[in-house]
N, C-alpha and C positions, 0 to 999 in steps of 0.2 A: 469459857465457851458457853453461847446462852442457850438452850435445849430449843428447838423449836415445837411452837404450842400445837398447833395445825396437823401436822402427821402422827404425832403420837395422839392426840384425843380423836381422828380418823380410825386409826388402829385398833384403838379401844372401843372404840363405837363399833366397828364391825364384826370383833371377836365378842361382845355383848349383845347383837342381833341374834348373832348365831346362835352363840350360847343357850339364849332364852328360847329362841326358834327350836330348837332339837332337844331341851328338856321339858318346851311344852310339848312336842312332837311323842314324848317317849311317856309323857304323863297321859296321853289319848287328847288332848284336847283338836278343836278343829282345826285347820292350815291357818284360814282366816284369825283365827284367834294367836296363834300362835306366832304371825306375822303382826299384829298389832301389839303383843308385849315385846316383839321383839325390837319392832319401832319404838316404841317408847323408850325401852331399855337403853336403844343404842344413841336417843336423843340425850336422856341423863345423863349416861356414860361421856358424852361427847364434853357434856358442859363441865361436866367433875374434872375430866379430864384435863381438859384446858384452863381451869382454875387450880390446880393441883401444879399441873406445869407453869406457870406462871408465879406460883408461890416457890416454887423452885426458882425461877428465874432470880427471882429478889432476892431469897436467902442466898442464895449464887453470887449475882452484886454485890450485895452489901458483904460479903466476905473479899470479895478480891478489894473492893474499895479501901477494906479495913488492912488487909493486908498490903497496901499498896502506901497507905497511909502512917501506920504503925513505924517503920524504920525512919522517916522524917521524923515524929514526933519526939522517938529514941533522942536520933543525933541531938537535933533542939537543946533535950534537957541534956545531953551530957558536953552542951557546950558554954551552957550557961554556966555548971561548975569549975 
């Protein structure tokens, strides 16, 4: 089952807005300021995100492939003998 990329790096981006939002909040810095790391934060977040799920997706594949693969290759050689 292939994880979808889209919602989870949303997810992540928004708990990473916040995040930064309210520990720049708690650090005194300005609103303005504190919406602008949090922007950015939640833009990184988003990209990390969905490149992190997406390497998941592969390694995901290329396991069931292998596994799916693996029992032909079995039979093969032990019909050669």
């Amino acid at each position: 089952m292939m994880l979808q990329a889209r919602p989870i790096a949303i997810s992540t981006a928004v708990l990473a807005f916040f995040a930064l939002g309210i520990v720049g909040a708690i650090g005194g810095l300005d609103p303005f300021v504190c919406c602008e790391r949090g922007l950015l934060g939640a833009v990184v977040a988003y990209v990390v995100a969905g490149l992190v799920v997406r390497a998941i997706n592969a390694i995901l594949t290329q396991a069931l492939v292998a596994s799916q693969t693996s029992p032909d290759e079995t039979r093969g050689a032990a019909a050669e003998n």
